[in-house]
Residue frames as qw, qx, qy, qz and C-alpha x, y, z in Angstrom:
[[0.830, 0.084, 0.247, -0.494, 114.94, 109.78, 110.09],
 [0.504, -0.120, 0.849, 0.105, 115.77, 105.90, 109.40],
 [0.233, 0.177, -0.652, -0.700, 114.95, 104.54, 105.93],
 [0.143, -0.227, -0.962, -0.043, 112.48, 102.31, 107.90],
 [0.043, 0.573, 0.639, -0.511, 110.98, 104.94, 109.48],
 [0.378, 0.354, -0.152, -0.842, 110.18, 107.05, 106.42],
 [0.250, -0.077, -0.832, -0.488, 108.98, 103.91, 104.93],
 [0.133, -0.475, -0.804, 0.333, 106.35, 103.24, 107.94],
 [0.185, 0.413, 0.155, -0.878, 105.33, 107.50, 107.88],
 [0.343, 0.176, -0.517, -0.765, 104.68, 107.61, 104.07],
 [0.267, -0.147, -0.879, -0.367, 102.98, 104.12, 103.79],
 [0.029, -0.537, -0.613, 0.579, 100.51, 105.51, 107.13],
 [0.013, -0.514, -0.064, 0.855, 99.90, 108.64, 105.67],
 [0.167, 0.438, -0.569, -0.676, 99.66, 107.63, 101.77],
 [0.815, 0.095, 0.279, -0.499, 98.39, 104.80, 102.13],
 [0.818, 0.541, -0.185, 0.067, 100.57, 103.06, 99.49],
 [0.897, 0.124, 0.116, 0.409, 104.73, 102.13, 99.58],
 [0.053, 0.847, -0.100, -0.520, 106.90, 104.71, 98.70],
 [0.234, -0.346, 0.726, 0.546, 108.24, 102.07, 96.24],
 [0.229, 0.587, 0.759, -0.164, 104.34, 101.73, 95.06],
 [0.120, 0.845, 0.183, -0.487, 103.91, 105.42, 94.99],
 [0.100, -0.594, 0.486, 0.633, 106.87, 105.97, 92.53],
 [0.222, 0.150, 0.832, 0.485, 105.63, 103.18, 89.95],
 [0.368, 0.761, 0.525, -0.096, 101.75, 104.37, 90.11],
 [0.007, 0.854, -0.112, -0.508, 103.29, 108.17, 89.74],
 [0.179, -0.369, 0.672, 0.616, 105.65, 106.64, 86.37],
 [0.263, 0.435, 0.843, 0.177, 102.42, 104.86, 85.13],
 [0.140, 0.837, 0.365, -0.383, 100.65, 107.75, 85.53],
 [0.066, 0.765, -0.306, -0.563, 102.97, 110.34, 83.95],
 [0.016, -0.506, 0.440, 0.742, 103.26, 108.16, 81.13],
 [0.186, 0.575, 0.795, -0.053, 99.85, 107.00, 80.50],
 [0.029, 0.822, 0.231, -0.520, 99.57, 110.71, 79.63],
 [0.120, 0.496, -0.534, -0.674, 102.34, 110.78, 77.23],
 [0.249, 0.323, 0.854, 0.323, 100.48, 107.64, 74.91],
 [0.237, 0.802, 0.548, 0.014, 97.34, 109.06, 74.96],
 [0.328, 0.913, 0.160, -0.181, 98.98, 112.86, 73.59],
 [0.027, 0.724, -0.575, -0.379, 102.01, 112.90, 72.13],
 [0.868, 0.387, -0.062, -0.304, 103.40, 110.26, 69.52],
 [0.143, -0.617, 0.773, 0.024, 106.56, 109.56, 71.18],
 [0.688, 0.131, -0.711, -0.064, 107.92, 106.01, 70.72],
 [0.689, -0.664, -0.135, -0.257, 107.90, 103.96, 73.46],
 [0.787, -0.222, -0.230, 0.527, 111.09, 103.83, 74.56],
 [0.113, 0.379, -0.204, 0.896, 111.28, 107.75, 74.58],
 [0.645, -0.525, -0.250, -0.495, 108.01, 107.34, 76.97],
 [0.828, -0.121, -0.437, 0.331, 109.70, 105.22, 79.10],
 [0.507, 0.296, -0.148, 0.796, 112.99, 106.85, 79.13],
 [0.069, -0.311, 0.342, -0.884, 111.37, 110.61, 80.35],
 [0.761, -0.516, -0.064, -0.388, 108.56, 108.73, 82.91],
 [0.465, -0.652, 0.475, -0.364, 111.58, 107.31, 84.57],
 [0.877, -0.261, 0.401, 0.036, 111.80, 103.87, 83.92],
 [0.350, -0.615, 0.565, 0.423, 114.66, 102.01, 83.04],
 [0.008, -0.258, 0.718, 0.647, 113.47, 100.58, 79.79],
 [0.562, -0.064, -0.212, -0.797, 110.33, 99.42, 77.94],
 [0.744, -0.137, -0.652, -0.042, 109.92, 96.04, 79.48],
 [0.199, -0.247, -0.721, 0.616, 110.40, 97.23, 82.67],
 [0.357, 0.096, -0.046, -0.928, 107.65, 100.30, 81.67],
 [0.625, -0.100, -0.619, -0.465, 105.31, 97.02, 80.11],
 [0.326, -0.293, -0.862, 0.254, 105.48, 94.81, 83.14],
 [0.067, -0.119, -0.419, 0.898, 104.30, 97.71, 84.99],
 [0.443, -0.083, -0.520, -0.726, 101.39, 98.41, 82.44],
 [0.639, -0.072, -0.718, -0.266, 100.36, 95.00, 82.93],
 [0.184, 0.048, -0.615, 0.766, 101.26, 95.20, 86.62],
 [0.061, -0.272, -0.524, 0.804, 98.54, 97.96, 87.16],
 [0.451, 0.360, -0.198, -0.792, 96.35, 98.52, 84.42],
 [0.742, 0.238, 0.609, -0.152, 96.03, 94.95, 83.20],
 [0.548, 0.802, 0.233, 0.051, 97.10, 95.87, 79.87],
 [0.685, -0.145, 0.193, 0.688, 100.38, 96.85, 77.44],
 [0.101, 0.473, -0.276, -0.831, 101.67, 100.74, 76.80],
 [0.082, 0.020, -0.699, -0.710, 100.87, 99.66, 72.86],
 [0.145, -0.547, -0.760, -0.320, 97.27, 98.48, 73.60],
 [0.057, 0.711, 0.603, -0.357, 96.62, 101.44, 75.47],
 [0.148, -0.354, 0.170, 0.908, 98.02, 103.44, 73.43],
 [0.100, 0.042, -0.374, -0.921, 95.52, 102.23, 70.88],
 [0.172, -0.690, -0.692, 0.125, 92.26, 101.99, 73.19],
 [0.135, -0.634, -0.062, 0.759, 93.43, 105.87, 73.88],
 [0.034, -0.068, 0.508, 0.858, 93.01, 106.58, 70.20],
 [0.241, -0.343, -0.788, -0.451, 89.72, 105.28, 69.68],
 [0.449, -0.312, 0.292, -0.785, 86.64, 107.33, 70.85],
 [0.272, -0.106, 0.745, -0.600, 84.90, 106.09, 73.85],
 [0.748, 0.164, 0.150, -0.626, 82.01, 104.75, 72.52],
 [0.980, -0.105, -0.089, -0.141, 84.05, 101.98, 71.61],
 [0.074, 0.441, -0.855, 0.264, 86.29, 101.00, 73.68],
 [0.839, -0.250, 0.239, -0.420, 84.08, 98.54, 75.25],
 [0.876, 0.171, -0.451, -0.017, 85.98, 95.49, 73.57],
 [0.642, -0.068, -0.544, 0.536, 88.64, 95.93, 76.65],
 [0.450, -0.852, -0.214, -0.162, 87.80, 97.57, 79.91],
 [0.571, 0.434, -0.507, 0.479, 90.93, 98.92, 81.25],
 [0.787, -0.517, -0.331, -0.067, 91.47, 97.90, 84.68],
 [0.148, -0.731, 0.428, -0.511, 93.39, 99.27, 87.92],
 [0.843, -0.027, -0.532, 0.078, 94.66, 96.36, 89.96],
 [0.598, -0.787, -0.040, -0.146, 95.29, 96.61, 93.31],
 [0.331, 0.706, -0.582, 0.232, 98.78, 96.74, 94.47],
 [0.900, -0.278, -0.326, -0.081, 100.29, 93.67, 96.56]]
């Protein structure tokens, strides 16, 4: 299979990129490590994959509207107030 044509399957099927899929999937995995562990953020980065924390931040900001550090501490604070920042999911382009 062509590199064009696994890009055309995946992005049918998935619905997303496969170069899409891989950032949500790093956001994800390390949106998980803020909110429970106390790594720094350049070990966060580092084991979600990306190549350093400013490429990990654009992303943040990218998809979430928002930087690793401020969620890290909207993720500390209990839900009842977070209201000062809603944390938003931007649509990929």
């Amino acid at each position: 299979m062509s590199v064009r044509n696994f890009e055309r399957v995946f992005t049918r099927e998935v619905g997303t990129a496969p170069s899409q899929y891989v950032l949500q999937v790093r956001v994800e995995a390390a949106r998980r490590q803020l909110e429970r562990t106390d790594r720094g953020l350049k070990q966060v980065a580092a084991a979600a994959g990306f190549g350093s924390v400013d490429v990990m931040r654009r992303a943040f900001v990218r998809l979430l509207g928002i930087t690793p550090r401020r969620y890290r501490q909207l993720a500390l604070v209990p839900s009842s107030q977070r209201s000062s920042h809603r944390l938003r999911r931007r649509p990929l382009r």
